[in-house]
N, CA, C and O atoms as a Tripos MOL2 file, in Angstrom:
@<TRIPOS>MOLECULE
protein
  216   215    54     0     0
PROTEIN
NO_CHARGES

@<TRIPOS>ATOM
      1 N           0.8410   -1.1590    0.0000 N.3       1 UNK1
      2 CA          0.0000    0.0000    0.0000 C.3       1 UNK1
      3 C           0.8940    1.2320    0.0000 C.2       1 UNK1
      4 O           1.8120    1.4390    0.7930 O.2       1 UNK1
      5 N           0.5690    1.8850   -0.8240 N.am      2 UNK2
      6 CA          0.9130    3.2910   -1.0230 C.3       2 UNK2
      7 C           0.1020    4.3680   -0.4560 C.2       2 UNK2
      8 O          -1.1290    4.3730   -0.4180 O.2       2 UNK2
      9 N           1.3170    5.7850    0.2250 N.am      3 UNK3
     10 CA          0.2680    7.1410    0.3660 C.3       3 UNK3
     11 C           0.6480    7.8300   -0.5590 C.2       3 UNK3
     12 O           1.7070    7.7280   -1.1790 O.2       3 UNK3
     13 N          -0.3310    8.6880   -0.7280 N.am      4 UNK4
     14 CA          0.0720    9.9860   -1.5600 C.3       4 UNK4
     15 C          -0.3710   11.4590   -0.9840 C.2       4 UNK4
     16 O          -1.5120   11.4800   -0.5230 O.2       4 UNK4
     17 N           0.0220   12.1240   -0.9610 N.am      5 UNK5
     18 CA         -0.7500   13.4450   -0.6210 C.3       5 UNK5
     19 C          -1.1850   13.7300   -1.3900 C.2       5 UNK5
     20 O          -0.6230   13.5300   -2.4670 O.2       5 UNK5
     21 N          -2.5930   14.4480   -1.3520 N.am      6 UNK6
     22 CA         -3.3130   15.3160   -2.4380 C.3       6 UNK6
     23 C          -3.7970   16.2080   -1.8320 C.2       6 UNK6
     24 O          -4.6980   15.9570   -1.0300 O.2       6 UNK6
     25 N          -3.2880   17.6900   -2.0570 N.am      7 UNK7
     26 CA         -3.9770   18.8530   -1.8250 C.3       7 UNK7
     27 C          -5.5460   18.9630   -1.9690 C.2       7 UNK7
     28 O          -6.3100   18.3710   -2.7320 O.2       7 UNK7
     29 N          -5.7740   19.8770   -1.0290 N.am      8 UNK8
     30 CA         -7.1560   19.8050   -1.1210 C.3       8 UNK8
     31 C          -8.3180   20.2550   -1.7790 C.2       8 UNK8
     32 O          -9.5070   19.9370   -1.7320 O.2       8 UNK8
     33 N          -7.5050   21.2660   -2.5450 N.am      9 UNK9
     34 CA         -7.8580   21.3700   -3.6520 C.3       9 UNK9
     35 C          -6.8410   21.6980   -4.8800 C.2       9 UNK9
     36 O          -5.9920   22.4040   -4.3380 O.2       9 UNK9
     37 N          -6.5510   21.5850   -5.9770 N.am     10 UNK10
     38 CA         -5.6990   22.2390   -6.9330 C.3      10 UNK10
     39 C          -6.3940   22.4210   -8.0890 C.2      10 UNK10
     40 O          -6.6030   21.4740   -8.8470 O.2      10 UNK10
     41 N          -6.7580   23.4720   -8.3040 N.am     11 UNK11
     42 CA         -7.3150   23.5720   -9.9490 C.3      11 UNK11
     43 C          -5.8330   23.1510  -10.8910 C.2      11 UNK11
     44 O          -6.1560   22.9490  -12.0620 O.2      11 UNK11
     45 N          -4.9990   23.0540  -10.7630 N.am     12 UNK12
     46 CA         -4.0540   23.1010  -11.8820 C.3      12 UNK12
     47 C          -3.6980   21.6050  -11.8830 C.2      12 UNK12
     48 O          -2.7880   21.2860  -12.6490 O.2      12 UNK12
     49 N          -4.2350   20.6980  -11.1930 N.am     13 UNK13
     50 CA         -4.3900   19.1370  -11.7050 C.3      13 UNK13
     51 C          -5.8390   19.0320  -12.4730 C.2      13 UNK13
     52 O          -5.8940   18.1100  -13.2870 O.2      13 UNK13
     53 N          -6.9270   19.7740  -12.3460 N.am     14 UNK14
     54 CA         -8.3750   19.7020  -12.9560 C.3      14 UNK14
     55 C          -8.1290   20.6280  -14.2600 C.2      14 UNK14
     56 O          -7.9940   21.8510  -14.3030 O.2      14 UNK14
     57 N          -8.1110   19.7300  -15.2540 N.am     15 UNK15
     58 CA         -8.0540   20.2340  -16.9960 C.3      15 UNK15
     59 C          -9.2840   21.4110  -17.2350 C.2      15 UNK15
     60 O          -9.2240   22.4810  -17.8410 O.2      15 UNK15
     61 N         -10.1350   20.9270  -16.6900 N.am     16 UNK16
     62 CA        -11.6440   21.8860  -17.0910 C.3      16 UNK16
     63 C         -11.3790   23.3130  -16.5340 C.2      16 UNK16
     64 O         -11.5970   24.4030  -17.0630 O.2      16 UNK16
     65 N         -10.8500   23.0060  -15.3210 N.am     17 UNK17
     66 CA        -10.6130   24.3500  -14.7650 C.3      17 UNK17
     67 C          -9.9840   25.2130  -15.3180 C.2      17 UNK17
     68 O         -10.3450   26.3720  -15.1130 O.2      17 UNK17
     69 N          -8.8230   24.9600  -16.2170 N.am     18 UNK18
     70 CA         -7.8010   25.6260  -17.0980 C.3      18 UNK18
     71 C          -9.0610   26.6990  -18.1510 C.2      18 UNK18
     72 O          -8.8480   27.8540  -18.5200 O.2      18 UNK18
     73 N         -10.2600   25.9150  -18.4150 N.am     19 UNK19
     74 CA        -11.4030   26.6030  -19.4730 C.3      19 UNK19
     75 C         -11.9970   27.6210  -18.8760 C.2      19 UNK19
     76 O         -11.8220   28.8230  -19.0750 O.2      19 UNK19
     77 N         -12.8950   26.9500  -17.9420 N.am     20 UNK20
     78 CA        -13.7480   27.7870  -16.9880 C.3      20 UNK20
     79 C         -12.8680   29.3940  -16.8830 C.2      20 UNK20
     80 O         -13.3160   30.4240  -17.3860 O.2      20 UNK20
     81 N         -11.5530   29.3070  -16.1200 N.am     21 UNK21
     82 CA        -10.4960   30.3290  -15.8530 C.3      21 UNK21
     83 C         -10.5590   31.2390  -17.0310 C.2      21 UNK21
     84 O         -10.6560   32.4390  -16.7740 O.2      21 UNK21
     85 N         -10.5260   30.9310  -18.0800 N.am     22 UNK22
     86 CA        -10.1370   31.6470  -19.2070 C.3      22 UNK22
     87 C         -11.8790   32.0120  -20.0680 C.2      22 UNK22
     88 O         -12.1810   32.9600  -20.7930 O.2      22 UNK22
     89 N         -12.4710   31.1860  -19.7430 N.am     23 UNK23
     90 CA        -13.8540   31.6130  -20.6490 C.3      23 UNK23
     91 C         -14.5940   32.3490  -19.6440 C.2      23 UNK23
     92 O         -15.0020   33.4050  -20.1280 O.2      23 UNK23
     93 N         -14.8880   32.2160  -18.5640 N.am     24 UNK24
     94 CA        -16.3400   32.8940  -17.4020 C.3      24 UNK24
     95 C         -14.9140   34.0290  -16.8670 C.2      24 UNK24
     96 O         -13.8170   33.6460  -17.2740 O.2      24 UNK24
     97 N         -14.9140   34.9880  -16.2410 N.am     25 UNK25
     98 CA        -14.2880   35.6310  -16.0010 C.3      25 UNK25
     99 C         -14.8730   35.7640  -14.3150 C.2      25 UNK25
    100 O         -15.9810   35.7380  -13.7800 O.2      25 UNK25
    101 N         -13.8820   35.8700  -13.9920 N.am     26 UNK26
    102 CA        -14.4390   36.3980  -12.4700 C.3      26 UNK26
    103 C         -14.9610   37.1890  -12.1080 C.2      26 UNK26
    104 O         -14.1970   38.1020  -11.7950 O.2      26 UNK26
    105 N         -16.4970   37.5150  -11.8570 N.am     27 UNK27
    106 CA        -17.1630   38.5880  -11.6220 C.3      27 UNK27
    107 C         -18.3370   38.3590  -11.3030 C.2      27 UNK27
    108 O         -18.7470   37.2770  -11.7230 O.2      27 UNK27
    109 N         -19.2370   39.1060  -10.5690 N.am     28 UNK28
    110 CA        -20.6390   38.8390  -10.2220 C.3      28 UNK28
    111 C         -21.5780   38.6810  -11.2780 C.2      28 UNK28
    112 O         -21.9140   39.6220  -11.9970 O.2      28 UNK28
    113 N         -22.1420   37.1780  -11.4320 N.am     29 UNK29
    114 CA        -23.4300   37.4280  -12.2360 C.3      29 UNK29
    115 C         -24.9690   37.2390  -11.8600 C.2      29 UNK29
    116 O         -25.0320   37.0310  -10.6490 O.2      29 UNK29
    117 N         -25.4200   37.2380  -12.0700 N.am     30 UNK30
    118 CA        -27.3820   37.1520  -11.8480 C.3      30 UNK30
    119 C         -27.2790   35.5740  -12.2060 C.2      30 UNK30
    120 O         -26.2040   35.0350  -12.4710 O.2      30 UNK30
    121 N         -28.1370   35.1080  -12.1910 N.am     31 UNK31
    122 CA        -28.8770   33.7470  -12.4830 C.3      31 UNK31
    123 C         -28.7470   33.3370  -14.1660 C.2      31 UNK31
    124 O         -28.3260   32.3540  -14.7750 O.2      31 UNK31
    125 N         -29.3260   34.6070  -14.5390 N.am     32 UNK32
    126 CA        -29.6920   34.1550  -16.4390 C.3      32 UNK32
    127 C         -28.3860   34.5860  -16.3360 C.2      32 UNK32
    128 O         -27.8070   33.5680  -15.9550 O.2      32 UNK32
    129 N         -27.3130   35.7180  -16.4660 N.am     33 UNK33
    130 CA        -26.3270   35.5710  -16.8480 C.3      33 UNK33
    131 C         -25.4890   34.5800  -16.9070 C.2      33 UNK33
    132 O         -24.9170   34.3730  -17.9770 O.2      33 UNK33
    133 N         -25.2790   33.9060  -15.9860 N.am     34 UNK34
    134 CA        -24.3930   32.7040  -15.2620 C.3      34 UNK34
    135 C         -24.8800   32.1390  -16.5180 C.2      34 UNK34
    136 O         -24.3160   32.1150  -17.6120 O.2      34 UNK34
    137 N         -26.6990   31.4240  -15.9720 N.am     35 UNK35
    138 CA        -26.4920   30.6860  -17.0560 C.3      35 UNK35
    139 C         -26.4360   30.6130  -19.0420 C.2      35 UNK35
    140 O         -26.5500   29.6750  -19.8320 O.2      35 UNK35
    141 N         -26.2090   32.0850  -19.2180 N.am     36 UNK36
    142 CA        -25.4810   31.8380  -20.7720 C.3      36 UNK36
    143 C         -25.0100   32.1700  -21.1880 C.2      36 UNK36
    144 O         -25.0390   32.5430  -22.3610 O.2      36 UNK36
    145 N         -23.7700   32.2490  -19.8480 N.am     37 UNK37
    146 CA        -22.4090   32.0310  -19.8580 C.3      37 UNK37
    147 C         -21.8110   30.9980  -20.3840 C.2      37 UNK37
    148 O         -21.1920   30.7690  -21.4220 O.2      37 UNK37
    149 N         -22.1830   30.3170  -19.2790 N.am     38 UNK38
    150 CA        -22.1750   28.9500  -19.4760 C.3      38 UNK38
    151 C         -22.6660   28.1190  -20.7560 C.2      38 UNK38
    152 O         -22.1450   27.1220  -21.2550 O.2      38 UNK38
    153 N         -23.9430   28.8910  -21.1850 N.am     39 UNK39
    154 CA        -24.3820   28.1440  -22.3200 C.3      39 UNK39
    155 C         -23.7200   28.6130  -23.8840 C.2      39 UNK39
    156 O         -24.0970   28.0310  -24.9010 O.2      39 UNK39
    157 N         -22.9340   29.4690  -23.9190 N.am     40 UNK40
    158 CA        -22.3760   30.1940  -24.8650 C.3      40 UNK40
    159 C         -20.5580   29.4180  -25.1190 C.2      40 UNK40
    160 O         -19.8000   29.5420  -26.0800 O.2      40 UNK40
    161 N         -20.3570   28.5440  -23.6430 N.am     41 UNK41
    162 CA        -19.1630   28.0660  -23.2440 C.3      41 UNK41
    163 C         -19.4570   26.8550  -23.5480 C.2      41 UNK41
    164 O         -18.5180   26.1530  -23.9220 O.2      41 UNK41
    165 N         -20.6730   26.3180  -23.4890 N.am     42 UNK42
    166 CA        -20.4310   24.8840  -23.9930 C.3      42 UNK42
    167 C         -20.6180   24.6490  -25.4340 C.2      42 UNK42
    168 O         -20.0310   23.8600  -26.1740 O.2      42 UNK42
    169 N         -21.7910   25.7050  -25.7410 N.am     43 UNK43
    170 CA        -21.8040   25.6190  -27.6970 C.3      43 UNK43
    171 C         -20.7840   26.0240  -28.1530 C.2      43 UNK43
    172 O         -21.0170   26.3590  -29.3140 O.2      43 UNK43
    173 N         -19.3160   26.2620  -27.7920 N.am     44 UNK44
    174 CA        -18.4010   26.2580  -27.8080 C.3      44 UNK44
    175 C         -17.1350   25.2860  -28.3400 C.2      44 UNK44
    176 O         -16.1910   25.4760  -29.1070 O.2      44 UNK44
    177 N         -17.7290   23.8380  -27.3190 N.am     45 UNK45
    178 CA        -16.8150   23.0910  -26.9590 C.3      45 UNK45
    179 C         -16.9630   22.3550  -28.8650 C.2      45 UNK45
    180 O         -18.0210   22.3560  -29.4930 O.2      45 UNK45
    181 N         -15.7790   21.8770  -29.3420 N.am     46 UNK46
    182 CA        -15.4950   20.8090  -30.3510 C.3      46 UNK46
    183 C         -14.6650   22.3580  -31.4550 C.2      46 UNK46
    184 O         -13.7230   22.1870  -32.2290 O.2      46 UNK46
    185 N         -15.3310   23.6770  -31.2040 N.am     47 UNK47
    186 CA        -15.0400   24.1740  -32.4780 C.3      47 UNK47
    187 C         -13.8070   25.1920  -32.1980 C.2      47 UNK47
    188 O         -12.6870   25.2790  -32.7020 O.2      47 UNK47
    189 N         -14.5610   26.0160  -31.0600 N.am     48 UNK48
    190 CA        -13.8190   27.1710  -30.3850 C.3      48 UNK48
    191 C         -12.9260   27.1980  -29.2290 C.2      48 UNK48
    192 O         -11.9780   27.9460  -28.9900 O.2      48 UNK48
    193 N         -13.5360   26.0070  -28.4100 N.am     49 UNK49
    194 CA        -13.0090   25.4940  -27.1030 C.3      49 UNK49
    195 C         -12.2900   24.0430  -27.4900 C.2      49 UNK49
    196 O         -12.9910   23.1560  -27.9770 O.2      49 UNK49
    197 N         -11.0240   23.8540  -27.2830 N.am     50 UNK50
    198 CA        -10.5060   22.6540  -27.6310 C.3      50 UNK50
    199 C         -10.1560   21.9180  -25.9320 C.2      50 UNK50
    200 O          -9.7740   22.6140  -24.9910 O.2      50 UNK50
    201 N         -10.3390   20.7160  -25.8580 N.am     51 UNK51
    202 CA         -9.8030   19.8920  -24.4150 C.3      51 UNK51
    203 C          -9.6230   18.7060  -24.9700 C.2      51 UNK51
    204 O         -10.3570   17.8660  -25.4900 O.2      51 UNK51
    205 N          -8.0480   18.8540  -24.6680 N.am     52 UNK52
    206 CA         -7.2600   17.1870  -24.7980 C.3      52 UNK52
    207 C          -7.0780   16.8620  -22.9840 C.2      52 UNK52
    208 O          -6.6160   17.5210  -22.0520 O.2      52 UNK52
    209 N          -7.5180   15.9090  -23.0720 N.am     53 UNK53
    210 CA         -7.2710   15.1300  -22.0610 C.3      53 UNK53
    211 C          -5.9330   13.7000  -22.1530 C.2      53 UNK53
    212 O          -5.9850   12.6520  -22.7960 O.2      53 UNK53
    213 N          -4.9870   14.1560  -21.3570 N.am     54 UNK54
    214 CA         -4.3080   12.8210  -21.9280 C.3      54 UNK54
    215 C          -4.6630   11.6250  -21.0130 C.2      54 UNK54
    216 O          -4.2380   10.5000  -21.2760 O.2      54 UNK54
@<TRIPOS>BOND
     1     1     2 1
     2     2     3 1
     3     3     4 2
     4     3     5 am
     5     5     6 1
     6     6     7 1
     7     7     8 2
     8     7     9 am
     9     9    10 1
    10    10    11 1
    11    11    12 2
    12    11    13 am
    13    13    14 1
    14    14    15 1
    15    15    16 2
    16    15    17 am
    17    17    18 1
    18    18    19 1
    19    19    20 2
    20    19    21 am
    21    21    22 1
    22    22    23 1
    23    23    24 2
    24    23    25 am
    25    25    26 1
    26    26    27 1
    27    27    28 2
    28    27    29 am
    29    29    30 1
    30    30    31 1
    31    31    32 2
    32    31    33 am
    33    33    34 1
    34    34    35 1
    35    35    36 2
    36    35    37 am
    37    37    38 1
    38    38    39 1
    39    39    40 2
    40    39    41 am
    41    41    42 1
    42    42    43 1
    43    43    44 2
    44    43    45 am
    45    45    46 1
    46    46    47 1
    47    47    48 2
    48    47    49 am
    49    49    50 1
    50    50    51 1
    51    51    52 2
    52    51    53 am
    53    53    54 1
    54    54    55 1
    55    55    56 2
    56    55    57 am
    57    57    58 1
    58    58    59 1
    59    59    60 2
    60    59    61 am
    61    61    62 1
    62    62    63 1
    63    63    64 2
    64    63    65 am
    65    65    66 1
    66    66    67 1
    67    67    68 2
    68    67    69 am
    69    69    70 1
    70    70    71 1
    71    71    72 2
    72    71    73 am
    73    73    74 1
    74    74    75 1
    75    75    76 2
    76    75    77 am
    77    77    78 1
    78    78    79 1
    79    79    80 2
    80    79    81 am
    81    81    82 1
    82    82    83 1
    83    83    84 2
    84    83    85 am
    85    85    86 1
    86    86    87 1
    87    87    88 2
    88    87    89 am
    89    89    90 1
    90    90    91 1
    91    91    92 2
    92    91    93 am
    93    93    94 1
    94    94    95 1
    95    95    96 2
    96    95    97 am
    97    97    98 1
    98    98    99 1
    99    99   100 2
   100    99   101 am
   101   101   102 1
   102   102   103 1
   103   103   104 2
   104   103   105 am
   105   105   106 1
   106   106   107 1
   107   107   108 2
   108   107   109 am
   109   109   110 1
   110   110   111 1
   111   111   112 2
   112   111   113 am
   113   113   114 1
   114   114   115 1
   115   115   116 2
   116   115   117 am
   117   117   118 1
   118   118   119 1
   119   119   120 2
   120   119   121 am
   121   121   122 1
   122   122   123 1
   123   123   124 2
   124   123   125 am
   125   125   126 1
   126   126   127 1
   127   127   128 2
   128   127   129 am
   129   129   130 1
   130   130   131 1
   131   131   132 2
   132   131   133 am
   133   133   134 1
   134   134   135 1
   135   135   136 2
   136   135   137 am
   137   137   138 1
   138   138   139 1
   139   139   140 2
   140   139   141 am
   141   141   142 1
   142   142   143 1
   143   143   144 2
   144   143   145 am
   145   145   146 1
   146   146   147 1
   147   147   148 2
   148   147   149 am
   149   149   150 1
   150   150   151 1
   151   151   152 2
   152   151   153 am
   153   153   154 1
   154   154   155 1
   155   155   156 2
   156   155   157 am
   157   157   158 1
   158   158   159 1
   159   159   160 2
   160   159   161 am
   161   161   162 1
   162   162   163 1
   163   163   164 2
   164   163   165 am
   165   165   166 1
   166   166   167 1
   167   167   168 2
   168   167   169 am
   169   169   170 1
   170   170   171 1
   171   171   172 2
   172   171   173 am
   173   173   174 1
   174   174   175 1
   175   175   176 2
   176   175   177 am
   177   177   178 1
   178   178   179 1
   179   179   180 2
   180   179   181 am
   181   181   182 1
   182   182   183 1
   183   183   184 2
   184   183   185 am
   185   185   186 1
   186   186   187 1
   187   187   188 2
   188   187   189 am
   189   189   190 1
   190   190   191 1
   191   191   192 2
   192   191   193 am
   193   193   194 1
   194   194   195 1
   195   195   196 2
   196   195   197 am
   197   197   198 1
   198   198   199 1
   199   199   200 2
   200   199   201 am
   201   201   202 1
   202   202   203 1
   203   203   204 2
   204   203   205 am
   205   205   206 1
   206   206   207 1
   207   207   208 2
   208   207   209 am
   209   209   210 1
   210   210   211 1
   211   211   212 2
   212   211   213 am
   213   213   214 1
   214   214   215 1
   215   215   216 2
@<TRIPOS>SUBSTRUCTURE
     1 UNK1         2 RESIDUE 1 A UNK
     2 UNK2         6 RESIDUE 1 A UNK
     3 UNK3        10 RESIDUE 1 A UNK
     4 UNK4        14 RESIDUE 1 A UNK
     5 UNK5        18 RESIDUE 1 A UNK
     6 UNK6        22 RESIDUE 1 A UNK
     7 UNK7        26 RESIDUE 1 A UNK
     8 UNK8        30 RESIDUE 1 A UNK
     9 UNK9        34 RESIDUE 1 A UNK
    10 UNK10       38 RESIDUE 1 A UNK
    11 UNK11       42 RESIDUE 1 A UNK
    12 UNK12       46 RESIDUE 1 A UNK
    13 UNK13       50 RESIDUE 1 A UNK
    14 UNK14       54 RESIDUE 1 A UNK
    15 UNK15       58 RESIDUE 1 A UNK
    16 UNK16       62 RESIDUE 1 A UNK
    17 UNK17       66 RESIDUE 1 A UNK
    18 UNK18       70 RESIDUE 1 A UNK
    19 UNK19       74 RESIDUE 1 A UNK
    20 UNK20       78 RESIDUE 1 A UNK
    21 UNK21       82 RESIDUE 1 A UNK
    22 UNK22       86 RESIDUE 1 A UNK
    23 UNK23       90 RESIDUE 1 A UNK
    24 UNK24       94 RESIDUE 1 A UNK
    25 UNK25       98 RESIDUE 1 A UNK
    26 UNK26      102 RESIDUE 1 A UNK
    27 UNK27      106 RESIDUE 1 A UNK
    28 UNK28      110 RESIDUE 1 A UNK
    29 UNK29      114 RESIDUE 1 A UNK
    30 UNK30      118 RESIDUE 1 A UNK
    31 UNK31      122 RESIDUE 1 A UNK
    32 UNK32      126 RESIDUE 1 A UNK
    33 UNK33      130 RESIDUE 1 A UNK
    34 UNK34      134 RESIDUE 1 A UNK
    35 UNK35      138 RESIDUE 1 A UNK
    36 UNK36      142 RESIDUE 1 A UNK
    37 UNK37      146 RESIDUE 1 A UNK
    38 UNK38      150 RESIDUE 1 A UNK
    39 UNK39      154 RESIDUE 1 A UNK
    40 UNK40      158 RESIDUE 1 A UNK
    41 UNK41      162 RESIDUE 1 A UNK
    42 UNK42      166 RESIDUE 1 A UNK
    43 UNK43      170 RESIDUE 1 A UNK
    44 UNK44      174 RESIDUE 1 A UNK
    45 UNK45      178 RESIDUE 1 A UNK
    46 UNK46      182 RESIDUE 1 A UNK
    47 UNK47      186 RESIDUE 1 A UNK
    48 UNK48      190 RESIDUE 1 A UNK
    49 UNK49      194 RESIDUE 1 A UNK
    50 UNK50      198 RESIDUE 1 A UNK
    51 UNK51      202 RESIDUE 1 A UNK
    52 UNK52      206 RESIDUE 1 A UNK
    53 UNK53      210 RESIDUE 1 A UNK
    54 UNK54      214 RESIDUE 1 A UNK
């Protein structure tokens, strides 16, 4: 058996987070904003938004 430590949190081991960081910007939004934010970020994903996962 092996330990490992793992911080308790690290965005910079979570790939998605690298997107989120760079597409939603940090700032207060309302409800509908948030969500199309978000929805503008995922019709996104394959063309504009690229994620390789290795």
């Amino acid at each position: 058996m092996r330990f490992y430590f793992l911080p308790p949190y690290g965005p910079e081991l979570n790939r998605i987070e690298m997107v989120w960081q760079k597409r939603l910007p940090f700032q207060s939004y309302t409800l509908i904003e948030l969500e199309q934010a978000i929805d503008k970020i995922e019709a996104g994903f394959g063309s504009e938004h690229q994620l390789t996962l290795c």
